[in-house]
C-alpha positions in Angstrom: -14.5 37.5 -6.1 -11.1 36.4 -4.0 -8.5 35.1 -6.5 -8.6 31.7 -5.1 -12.4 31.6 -5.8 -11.5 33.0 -9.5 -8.4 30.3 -9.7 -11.0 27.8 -8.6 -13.5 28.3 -11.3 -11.0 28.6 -14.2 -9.8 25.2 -13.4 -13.9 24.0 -13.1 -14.1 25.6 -16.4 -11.4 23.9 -17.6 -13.4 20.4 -17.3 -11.6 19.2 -14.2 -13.7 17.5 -11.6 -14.1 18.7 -8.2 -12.2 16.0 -6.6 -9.0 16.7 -8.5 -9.5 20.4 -7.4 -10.1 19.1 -3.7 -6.8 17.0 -3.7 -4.9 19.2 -5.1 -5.5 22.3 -3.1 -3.1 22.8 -0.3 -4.0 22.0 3.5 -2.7 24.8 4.4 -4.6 27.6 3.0 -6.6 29.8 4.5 -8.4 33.3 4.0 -5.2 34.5 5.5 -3.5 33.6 2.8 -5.5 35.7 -0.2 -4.2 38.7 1.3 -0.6 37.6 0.6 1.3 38.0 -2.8 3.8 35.3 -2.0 1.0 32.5 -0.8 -1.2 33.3 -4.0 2.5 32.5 -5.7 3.2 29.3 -4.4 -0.5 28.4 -4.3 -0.2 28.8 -8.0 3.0 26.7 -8.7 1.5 24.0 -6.2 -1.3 23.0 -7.9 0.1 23.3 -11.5 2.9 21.0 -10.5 0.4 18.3 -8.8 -2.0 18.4 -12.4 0.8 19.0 -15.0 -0.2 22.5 -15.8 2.1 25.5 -17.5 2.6 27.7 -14.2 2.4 30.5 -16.2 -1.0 29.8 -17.5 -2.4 30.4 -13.7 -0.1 33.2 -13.0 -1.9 35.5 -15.6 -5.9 35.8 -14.5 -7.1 36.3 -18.1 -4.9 33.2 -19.4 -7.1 29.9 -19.9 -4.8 27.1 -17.9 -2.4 25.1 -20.1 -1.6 21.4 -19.8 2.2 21.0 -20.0 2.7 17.7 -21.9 0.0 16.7 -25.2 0.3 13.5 -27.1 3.7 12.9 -28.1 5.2 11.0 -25.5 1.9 9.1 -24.5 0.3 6.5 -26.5 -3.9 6.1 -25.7 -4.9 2.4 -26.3 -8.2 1.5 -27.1 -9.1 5.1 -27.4 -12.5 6.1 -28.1 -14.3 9.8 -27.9 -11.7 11.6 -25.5 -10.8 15.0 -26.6 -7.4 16.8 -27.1 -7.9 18.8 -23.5 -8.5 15.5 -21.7 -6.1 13.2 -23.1 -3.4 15.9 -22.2 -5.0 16.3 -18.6 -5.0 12.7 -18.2 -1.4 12.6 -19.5 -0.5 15.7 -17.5 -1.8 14.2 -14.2 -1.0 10.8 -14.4 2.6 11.7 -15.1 1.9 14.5 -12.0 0.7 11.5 -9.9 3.8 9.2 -11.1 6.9 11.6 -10.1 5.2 12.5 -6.8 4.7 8.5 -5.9 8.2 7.8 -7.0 9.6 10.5 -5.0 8.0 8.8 -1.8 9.5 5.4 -3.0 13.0 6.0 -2.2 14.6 2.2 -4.1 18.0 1.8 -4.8 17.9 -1.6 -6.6 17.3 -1.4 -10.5 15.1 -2.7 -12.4 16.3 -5.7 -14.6 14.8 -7.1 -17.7 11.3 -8.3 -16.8 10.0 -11.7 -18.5 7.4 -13.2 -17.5 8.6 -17.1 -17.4 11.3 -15.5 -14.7 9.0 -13.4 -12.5 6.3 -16.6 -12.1 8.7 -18.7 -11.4 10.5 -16.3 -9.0 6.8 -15.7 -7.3 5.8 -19.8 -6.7 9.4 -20.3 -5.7 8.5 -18.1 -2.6 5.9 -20.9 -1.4 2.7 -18.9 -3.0 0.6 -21.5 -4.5 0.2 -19.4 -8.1 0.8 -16.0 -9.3 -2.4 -13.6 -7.5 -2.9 -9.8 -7.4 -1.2 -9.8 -3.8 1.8 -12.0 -4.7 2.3 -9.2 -7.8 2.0 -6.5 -5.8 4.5 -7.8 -3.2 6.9 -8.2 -6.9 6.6 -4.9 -8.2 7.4 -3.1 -4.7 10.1 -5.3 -4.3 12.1 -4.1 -7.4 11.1 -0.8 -7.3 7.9 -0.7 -10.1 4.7 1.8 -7.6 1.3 0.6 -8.0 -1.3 2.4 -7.2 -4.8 2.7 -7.6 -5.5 6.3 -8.4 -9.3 7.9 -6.4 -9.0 10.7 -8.2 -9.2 11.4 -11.8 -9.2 15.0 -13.3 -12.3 14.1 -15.8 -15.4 13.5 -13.7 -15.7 10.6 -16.1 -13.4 8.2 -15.6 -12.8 5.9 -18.8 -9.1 4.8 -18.1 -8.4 1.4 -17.1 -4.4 1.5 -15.9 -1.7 4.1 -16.9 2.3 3.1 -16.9 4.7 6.4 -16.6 8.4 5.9 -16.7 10.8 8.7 -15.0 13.6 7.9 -16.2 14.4 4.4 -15.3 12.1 3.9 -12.8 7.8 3.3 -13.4 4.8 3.7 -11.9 1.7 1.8 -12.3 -1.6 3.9 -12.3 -4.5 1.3 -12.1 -8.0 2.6 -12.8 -10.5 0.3 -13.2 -13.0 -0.5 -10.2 -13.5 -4.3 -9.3 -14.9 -6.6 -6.5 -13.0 -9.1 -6.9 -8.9 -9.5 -7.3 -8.7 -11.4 -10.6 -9.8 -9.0 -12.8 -7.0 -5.9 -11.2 -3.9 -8.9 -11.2 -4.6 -9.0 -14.9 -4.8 -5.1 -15.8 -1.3 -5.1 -13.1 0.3 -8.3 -15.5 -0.3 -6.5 -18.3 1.2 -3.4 -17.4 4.3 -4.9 -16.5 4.2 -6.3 -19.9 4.7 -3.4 -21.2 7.3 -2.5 -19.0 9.4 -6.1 -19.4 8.9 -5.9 -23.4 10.5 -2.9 -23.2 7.3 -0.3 -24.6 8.1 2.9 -23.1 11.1 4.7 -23.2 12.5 7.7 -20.5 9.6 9.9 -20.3 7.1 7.6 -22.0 3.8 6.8 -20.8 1.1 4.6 -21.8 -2.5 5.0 -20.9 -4.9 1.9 -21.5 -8.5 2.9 -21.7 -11.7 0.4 -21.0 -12.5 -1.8 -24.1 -15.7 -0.6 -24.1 -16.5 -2.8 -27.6 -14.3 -6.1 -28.2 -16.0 -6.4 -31.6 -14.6 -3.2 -33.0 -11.2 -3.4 -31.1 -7.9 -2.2 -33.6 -5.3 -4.9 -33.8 -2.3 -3.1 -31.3 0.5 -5.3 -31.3 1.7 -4.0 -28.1 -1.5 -4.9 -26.4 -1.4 -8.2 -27.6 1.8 -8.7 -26.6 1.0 -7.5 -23.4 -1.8 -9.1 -22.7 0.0 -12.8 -24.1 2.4 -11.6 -21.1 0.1 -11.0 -19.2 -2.1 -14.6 -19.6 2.3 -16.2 -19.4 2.8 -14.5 -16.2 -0.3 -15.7 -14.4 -0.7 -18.9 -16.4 2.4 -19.9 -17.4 0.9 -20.5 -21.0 0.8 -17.3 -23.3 -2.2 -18.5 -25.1 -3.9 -20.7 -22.6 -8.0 -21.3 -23.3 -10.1 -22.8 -21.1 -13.4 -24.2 -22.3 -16.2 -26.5 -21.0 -17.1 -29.5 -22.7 -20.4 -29.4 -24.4 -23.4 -29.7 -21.9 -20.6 -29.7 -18.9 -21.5 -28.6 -15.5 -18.8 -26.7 -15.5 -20.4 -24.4 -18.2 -22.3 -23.2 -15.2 -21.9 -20.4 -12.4 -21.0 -23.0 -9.9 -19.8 -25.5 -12.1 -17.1 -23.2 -13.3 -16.4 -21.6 -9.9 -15.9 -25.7 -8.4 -13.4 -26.7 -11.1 -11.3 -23.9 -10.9 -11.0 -24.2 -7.0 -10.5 -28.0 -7.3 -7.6 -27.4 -10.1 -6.2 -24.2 -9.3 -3.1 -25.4 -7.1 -2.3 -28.3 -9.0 -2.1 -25.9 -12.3 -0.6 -23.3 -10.5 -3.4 -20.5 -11.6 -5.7 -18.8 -9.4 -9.4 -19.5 -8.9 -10.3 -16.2 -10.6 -8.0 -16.5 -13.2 -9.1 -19.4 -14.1 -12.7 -18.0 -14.5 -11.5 -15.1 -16.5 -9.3 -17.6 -19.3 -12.8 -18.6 -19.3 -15.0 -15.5 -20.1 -12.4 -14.9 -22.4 -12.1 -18.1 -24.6 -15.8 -18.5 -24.7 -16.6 -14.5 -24.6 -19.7 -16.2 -21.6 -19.1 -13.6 -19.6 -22.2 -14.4 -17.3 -20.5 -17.9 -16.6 -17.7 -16.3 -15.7 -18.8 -13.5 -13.5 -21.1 -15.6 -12.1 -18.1 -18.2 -10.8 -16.1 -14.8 -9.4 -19.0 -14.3 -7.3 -18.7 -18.4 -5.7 -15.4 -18.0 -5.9 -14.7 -15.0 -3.3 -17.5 -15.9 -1.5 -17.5 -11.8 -0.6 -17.1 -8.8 -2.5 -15.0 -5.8 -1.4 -13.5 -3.3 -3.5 -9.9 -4.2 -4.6 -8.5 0.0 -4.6 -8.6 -0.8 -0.8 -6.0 -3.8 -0.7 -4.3 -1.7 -4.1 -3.7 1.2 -1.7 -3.2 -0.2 1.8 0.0 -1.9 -0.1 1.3 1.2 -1.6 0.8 3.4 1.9 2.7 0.9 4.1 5.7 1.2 1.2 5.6 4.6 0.6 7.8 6.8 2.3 5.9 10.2 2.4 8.4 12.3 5.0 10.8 12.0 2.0 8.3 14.8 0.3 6.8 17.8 1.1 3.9 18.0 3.3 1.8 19.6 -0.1 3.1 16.5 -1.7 1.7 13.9 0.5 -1.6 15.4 1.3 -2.4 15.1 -2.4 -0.9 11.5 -2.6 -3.7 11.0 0.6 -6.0 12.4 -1.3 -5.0 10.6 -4.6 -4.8 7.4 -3.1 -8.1 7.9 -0.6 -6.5 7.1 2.2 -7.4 9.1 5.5 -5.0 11.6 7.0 -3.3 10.5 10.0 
């Protein structure tokens, strides 16, 4: 068996999916290269840096590969039935993921104290009619915060909803969680900045926010409520707003819903969709509410896509290695030029 081949399967037997093996496996090797003591070197160090592994742990073929950072300096929310290996390969990559994003993001300006009152106003002061995923996005690469919605994960099941990593003083934003439609992704991006403006991670830090897969046994986090109240603040302008139907309403319907939140949504200065969420989650009718996304965008298409086209017209990838930006292509899904 070639070592590559052998390297290969170690890091299959480790749990990692293929795709993460795919991305991170340079472009550049061939069967040239197993031949050569130096290539099988920097092969090595290559893909331990991209997935956070202990380079020594693939330098030695009888050593099982070795995850550089555990659970110290990440906090899981909503965790549910990871194990040790994947919460430190999730850790391990995500923070991979982060430093090779920021290192494409070259941005002097720093980042100042986020609040949410500020950064709405800031955002319908620039003519945009309320606070949307695109007008957010536009925010957080102006001052220097990466977002990204990662196509890779190193677990073939993917349970993570967004990740925030800070290097140093600077963060990236890893979103996760799939969605047709923008409203959903603008909240899980709100939220992480609230954990950024309310000051939650320190240098090194990270915090990885899993799905809620059961609201009714969810564990009282006070950083996720505060998040999430800056969150609702930042695309509301109310921390706590509700939004209910009076009893036998049309608006308790599909359409009904999807009508008044597109009749009121300039005059209260809150999207459509967000609209329809502050619904789904005041009245926990979450077939209303999905129902109205669906009148509301008319047309599905998945929201990575705008995510991603964002982040590759900001990124700067001849400021890295060419290693390094054929695994942010791959990472990102976005095609090779």
């Amino acid at each position: 068996m070639s070592e590559s081949k052998d390297l290969k399967e170690r890091l299959t037997a480790l749990g990692l999916s293929n795709d993460a093996i795919d991305a991170v496996w340079p472009a550049w090797w061939s069967e040239q290269a197993e031949d050569s003591a130096s290539a099988q070197a920097e092969l090595r160090f290559g893909i331990s840096r991209r997935l956070g592994l202990d380079p020594r742990s693939l330098l030695g073929a009888d050593d099982e590969p070795r995850f550089l950072w555990g659970d110290e300096e990440v906090r899981f929310k909503h965790l549910s039935n990871q194990t040790e290996i994947e919460r430190s390969g999730i850790s391990a990559f995500g923070r991979a993921v982060a430093a090779t994003v920021l290192a494409a993001t070259p941005h002097d300006a720093e980042v100042g104290p986020l609040q949410a009152p500020v950064l709405r106003e800031a955002i319908l002061a620039s003519g945009r009619p309320y606070v949307d995923l695109s007008s957010l996005l536009a925010l957080c690469w102006g001052i220097g915060i990466a977002v990204i919605h990662l196509r890779v994960f190193p677990w073939p099941q993917k349970r993570m909803s967004a990740m925030t990593v800070r290097v140093g003083d600077r963060w990236a934003v890893l979103l996760a969680r799939d969605a047709e439609y923008p409203a959903p992704i603008a909240f899980y991006l709100a939220h992480e900045l609230g954990h950024i403006g309310l000051g939650h991670l320190n240098a090194g830090e990270t915090i990885v926010d899993f799905e809620r897969e059961d609201e009714s046994l969810r564990v009282e986090d006070a950083e996720e409520s505060a998040a999430d109240r800056f969150a609702l603040d930042l695309l509301t302008g109310r921390p706590d707003l509700e939004v209910r139907a009076a009893e036998a309403s049309a608006a308790a319907s599909p359409s009904g819903l999807a009508n008044v939140a597109l009749q009121e949504a300039e005059q209260l200065q809150i999207e459509p969709g967000t609209l329809a969420l502050c619904f789904g989650f005041s009245t926990e009718d979450w077939r209303t509410a999905n129902g109205a996304l669906k009148a509301i965008y008319r047309q599905a298409a998945p929201v990575w896509e705008q995510v991603n086209r964002v982040a590759m017209s900001q990124l700067s990838l001849e400021e890295v290695p060419a290693d390094s930006a054929h695994f942010l292509h791959g990472v990102l899904g976005a095609p090779l030029k």
